[in-house]
PAKOL-958115 format. One line per 2 residues: their letters; for each residue x, z negated, y of C-alpha. Coordinates in Angstrom, 2 decimals. Layout:
<atoms>
a = X:Z:Y  ... $
</atoms>
This chain:
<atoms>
xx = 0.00:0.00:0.00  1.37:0.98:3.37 $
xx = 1.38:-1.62:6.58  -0.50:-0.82:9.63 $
xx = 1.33:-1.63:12.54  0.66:-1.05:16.03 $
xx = 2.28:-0.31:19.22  4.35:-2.78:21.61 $
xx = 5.40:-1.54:24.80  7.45:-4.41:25.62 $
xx = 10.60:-3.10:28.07  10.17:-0.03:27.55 $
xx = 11.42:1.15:30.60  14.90:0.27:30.40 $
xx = 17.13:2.89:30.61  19.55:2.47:27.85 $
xx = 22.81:4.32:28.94  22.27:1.90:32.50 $
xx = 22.49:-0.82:29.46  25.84:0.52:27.62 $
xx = 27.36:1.30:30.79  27.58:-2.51:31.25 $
xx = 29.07:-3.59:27.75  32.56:-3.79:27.16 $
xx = 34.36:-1.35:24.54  35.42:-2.68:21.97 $
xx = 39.06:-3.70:20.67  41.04:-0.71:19.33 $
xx = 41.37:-1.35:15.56  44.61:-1.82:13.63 $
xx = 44.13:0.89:10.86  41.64:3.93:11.03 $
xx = 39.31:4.54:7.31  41.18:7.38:5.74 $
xx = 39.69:8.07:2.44  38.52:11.30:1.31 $
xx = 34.72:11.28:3.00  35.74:9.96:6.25 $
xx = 38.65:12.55:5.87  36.09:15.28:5.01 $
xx = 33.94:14.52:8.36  37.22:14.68:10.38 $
xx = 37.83:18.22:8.96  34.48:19.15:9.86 $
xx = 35.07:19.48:13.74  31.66:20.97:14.62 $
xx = 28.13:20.09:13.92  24.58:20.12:15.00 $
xx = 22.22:17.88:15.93  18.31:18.03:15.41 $
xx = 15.98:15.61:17.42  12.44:16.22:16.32 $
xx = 9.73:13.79:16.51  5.87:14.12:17.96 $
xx = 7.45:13.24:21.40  8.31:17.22:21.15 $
xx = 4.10:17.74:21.44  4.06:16.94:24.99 $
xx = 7.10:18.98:25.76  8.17:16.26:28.42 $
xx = 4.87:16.89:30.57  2.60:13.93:30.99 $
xx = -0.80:14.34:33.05  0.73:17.64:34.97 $
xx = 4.01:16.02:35.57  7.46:16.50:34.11 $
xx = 8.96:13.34:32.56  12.41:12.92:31.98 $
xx = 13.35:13.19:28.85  11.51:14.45:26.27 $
xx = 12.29:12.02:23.56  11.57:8.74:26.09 $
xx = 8.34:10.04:27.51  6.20:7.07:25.80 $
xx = 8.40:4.92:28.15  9.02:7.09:31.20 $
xx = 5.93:8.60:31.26  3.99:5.22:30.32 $
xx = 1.93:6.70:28.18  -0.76:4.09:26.62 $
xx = -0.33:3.44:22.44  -4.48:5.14:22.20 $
xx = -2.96:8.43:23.85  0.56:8.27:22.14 $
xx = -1.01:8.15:18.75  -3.35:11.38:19.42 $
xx = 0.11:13.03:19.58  0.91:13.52:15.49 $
xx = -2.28:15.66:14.77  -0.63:18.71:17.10 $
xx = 2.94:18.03:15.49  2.25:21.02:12.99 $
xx = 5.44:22.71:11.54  3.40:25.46:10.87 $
xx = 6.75:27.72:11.69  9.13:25.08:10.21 $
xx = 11.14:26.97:7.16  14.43:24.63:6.16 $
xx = 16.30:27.56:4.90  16.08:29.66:8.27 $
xx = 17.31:26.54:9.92  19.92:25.68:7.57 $
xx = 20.84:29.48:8.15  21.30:29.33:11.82 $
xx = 23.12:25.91:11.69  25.75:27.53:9.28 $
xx = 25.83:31.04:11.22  26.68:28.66:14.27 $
xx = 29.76:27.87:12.57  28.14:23.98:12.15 $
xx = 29.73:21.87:9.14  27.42:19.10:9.06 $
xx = 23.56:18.59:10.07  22.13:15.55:11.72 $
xx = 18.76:14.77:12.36  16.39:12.54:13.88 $
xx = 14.29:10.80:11.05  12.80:7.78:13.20 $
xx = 13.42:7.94:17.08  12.67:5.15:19.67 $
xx = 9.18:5.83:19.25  9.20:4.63:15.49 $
xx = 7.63:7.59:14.30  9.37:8.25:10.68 $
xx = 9.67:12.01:9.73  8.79:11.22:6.11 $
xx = 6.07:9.82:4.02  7.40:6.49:4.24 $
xx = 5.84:3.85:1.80  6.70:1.09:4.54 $
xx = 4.67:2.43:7.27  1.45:4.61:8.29 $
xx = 3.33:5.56:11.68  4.69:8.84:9.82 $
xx = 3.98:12.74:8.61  0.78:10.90:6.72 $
xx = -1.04:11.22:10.41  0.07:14.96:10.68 $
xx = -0.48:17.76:9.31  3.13:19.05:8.67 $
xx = 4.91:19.02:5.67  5.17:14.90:4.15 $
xx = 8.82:16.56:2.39  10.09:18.27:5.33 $
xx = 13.50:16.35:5.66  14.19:16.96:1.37 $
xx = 13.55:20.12:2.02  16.18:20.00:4.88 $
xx = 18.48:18.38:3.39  18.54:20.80:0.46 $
xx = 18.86:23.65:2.53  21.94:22.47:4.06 $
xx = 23.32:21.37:1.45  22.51:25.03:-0.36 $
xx = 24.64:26.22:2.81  27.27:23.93:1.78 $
xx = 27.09:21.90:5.10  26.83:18.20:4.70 $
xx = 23.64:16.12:5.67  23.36:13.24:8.26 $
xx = 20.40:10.99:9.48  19.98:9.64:12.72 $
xx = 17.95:6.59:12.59  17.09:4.07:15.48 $
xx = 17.48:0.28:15.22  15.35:-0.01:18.49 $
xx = 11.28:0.72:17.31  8.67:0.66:20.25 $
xx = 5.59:0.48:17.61  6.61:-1.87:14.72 $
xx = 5.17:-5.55:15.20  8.03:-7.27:14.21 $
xx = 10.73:-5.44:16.68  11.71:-7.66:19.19 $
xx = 13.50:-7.37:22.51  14.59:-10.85:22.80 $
xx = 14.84:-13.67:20.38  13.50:-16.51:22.23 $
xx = 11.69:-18.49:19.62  12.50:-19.29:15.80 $
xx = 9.51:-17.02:15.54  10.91:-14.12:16.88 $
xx = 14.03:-14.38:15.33  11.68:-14.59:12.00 $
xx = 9.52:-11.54:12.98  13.11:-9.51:13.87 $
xx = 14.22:-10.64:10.56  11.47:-9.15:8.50 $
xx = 12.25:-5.96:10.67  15.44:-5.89:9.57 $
xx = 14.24:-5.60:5.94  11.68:-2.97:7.21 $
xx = 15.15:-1.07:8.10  16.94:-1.70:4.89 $
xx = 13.83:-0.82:3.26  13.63:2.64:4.96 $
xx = 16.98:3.82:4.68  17.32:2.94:0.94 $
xx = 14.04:5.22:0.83  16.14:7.84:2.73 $
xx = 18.59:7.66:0.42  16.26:7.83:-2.83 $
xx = 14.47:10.55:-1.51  16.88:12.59:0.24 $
xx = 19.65:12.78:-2.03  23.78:12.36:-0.54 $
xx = 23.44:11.71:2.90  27.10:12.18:4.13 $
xx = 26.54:10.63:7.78  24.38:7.29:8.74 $
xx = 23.59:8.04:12.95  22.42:4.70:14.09 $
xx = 21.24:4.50:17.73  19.23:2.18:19.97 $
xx = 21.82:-1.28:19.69  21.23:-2.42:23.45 $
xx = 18.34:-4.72:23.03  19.56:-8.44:23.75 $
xx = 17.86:-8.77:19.74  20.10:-6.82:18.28 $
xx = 23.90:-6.46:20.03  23.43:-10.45:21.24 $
xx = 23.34:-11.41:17.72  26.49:-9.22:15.27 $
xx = 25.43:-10.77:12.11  22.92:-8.19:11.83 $
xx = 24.72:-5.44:12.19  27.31:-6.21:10.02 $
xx = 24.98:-7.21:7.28  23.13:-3.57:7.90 $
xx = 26.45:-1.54:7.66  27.52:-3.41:4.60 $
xx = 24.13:-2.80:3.25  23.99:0.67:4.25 $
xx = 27.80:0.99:2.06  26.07:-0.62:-0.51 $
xx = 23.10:1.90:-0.89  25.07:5.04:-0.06 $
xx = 29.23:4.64:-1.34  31.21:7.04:0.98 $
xx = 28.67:7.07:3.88  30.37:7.55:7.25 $
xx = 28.94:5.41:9.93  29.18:5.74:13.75 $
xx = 29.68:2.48:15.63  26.65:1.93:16.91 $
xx = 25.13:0.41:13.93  27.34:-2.70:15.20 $
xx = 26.64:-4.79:18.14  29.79:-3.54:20.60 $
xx = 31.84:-5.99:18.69  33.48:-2.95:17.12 $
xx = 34.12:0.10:15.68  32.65:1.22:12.13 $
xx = 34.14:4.56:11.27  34.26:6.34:14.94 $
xx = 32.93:5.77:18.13  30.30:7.75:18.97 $
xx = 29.99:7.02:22.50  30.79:10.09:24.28 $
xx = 26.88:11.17:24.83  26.74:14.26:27.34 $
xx = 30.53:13.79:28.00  33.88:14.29:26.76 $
xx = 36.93:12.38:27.27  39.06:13.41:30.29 $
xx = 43.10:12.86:30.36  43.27:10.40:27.18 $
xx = 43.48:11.36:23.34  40.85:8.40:22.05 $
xx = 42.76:6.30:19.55  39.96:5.75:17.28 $
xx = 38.04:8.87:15.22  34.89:9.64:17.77 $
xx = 32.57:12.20:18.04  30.84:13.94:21.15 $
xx = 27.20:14.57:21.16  25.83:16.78:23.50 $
xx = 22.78:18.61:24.78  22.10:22.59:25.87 $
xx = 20.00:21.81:28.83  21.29:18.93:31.09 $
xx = 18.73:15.81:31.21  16.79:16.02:27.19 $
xx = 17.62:15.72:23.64  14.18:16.68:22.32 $
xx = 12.01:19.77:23.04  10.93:20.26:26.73 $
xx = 9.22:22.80:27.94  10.91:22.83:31.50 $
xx = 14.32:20.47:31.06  15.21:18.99:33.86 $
xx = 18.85:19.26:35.09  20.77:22.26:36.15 $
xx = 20.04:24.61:33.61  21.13:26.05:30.36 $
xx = 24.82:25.31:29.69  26.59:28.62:28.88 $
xx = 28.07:29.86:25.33  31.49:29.64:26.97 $
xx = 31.18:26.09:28.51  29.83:25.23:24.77 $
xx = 32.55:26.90:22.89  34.81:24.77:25.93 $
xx = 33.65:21.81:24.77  34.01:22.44:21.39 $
xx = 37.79:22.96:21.62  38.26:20.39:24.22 $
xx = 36.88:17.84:21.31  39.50:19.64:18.49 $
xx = 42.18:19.27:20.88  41.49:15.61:21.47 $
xx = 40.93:14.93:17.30  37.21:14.66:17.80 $
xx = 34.12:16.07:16.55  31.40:17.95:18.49 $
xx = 27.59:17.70:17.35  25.98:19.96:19.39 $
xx = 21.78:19.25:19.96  18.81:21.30:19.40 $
xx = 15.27:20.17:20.35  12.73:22.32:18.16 $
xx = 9.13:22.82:18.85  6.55:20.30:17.61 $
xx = 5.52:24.24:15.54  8.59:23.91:13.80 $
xx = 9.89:27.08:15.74  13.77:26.62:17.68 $
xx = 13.33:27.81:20.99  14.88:30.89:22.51 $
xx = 17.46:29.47:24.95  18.73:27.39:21.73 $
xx = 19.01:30.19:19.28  20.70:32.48:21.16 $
xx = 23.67:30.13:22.23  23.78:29.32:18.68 $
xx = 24.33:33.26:17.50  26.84:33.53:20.31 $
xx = 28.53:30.78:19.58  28.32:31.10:15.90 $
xx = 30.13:34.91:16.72  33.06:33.25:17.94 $
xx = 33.64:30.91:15.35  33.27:33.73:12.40 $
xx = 36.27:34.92:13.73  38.19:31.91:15.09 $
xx = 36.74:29.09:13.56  40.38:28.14:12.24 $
xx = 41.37:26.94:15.67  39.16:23.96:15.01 $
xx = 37.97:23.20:11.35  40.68:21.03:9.79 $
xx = 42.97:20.56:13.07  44.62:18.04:14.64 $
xx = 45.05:18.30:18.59  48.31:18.96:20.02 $
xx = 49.92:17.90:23.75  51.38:20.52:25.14 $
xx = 51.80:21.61:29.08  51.94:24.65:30.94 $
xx = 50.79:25.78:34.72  47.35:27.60:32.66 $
xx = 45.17:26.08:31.12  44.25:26.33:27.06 $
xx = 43.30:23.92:24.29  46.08:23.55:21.65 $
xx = 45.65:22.41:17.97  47.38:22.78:14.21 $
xx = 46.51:22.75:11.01  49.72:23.21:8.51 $
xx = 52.11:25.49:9.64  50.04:26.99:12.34 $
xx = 49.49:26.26:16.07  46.63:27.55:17.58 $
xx = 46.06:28.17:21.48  43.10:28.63:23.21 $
xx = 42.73:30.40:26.51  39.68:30.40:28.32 $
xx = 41.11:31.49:31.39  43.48:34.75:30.70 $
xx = 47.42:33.85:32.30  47.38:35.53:35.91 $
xx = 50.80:37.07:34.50  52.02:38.79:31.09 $
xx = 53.58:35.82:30.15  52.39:32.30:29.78 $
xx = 55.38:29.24:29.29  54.27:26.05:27.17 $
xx = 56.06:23.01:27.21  56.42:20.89:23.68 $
xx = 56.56:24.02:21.39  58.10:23.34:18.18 $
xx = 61.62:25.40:17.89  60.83:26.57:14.34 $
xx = 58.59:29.62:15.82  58.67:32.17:13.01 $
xx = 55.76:34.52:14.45  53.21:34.61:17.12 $
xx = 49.73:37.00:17.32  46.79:37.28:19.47 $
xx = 44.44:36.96:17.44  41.33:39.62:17.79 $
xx = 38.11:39.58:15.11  39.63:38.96:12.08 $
xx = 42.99:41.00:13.39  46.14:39.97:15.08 $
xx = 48.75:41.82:17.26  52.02:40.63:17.24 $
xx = 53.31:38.80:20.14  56.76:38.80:21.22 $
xx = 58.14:35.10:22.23  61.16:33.97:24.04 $
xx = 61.99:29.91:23.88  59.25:28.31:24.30 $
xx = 57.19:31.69:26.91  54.67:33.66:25.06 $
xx = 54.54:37.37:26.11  50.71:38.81:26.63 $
xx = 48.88:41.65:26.82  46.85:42.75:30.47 $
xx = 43.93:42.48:28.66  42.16:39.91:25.90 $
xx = 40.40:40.97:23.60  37.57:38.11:23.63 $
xx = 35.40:37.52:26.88  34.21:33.65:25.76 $
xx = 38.19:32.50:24.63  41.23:34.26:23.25 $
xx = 43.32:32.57:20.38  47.08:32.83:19.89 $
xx = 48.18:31.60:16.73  51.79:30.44:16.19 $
xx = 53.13:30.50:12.77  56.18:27.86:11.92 $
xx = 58.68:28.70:9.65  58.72:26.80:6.44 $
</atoms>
């Protein structure tokens, strides 16, 4: 028998990266997890990032009015639990198909697949057994994320959930714990939480990434114990799993820091794995049908981004917001075919590298993998010859590389002779062989 539960709107309005902004980091850990699976997301460099819930029926318009973003409109827009819950019967997925999702993720050039199964809003995208606040109140598909995660999988991509510890609708969340009865009610939430995420994993099959979100609440980061007992819960229920670090209460790291949301690190090289996550449009995660912001970010800055993160030793989850229909809006899909056409070609200058320092008067992203040493220009050198400072002396060849091609450059110390003209109008890619 399912529980009924009903909505709380209690602080809803707090703005949650206002929150973070005032919490410490935490201490840089002696020793970095190194095993095979955290090993394997490392390699990854690239994936993508789904957030889909029935906040993506309103589209970010309440009454007439745009509303920040999409996925927070219950908050921002204070809309009232009666109208919120009339929201599920339009979340359709009549166009949903898993394989022509899975297809564009992988044609993208993506490695791994994250996606929303319970936002803020506690809406669970799955027939949960724990809750009636899920697909059971719409009329989309109750298997939609198995048949997700098979499709990816099928693609040969690994699968991730994102999965909020903050819940706006379940009776026992709590804010604050002020009373012994509060910290009782948060307590049975906590099992509510262990509860759904060992159904995640039962149902879903191997879920390669846990994305935990939603720590800020004085309930949850005021009081650790909880999120360690969750993380060692979640190892317990899923060997291998890699975990970002906001399953834990700002105490510390798990596996990487995931704290670069809608930015990327400037001058420093993070000393911790970390991952970036970022949006197409400016101001919203989930579908909006007019984002606020400054526009649509271009394939270029996307692709800069990308190689910014491989030349810092970080990964890059790049964030789609699909229609409540199931359907991945135009704007989206074509910066994912444009990016994905770059990567077909010169993916190898970020799956599997490690970021190198190295200086010169123009600017380009350098990383290796093995005996190569990739550099990528998305400005072309105003002269025919560009001079890098830190080059390893053991240069045994150097080509530009162009679709699946290379010319051969000529090199003299550590300067790089170019053609006028690169092949590529997003980025160009020299790749440096070393000699044995």
């Amino acid at each position: 028998m399912k529980s009924l539960v009903r909505f709380t709107l209690v602080g809803l309005a707090i703005v949650p990266s206002l929150l973070a902004a005032q919490t410490p980091k935490p201490p840089i850990p002696t020793a970095r997890r190194e095993d095979a699976a955290m090993n394997k997301w490392r390699e990854n460099r690239f994936g993508l990032f789904i957030h889909w819930g029935v906040y993506s029926v309103p589209g970010g318009i309440w009454n007439g009015k745009r509303v920040g973003a999409a996925e927070w409109i219950q908050a921002q827009g204070k809309i009232s639990p009666i109208d919120y819950a009339k929201f599920p019967a339009d979340f359709t997925a009549k166009n949903f198909n898993a394989k022509n999702w899975a297809k564009a993720a992988k044609q993208m050039g993506a490695k791994y697949v994250v996606i929303t199964t319970k936002h803020h809003d506690g809406f669970c995208l799955w027939d949960s057994k724990y809750t009636d606040w899920d697909l059971q109140k719409s009329p989309a598909p109750k298997d939609l994320l198995k048949q997700l995660a098979d499709a990816v999988r099928a693609e040969g991509m690994d699968f991730g959930v994102y999965y909020s510890i903050l819940d706006w609708h379940h009776p026992d969340y709590r804010t604050n714990l002020k009373s012994d009865a509060d910290r009782k009610a948060f307590e049975r939430y906590i099992v509510y939480m262990k509860s759904q995420l060992k159904e995640l994993v039962d149902t879903l099959g191997p879920i390669k990434v846990f994305w935990f979100d939603g720590r800020w609440e004085p309930s949850y980061k005021e009081n650790p114990t909880y999120g360690a007992d969750l993380e060692k819960y979640c190892r317990q229920i899923c060997p291998g799993v890699v975990i970002n670090d906001r399953i834990r209460a700002y105490d510390s790291y798990a596996d990487y820091d995931s704290g670069y949301e809608r930015k990327l690190p400037e001058n420093e090289l993070p000393p911790v794995n970390w991952e970036a996550c970022m949006t197409m449009p400016e101001g919203t995660w989930g579908y909006h049908s007019d984002p606020p912001g400054n526009g649509w970010k271009t394939p270029q800055t996307l692709l800069n981004m990308l190689l910014k993160c491989a030349s810092k030793n970080g990964n890059f989850l790049l964030n789609i917001g699909p229609k409540p229909d199931g359907t991945i809006r135009k704007e989206e899909a074509e910066r994912m075919k444009a990016v994905g056409e770059w990567m077909r070609f010169y993916g190898n200058a970020v799956y599997g590298t490690q970021g190198l320092v190295l200086k010169s008067t123009t600017k380009f992203y350098a990383t290796r993998k093995k005996d190569s040493i990739y550099l990528t220009f998305f400005e072309w050198p105003e002269t025919d010859r560009v001079t890098i400072e830190g080059l390893p002396s053991n240069i045994a060849s150097a080509q530009l590389l162009d679709h699946g091609k290379g010319s051969g450059l000529k090199v003299e110390g550590n300067t790089i002779i170019l053609p006028m003209t690169p092949p590529e109008k997003l980025a160009n890619v020299v790749e440096i062989k070393l000699k044995q």
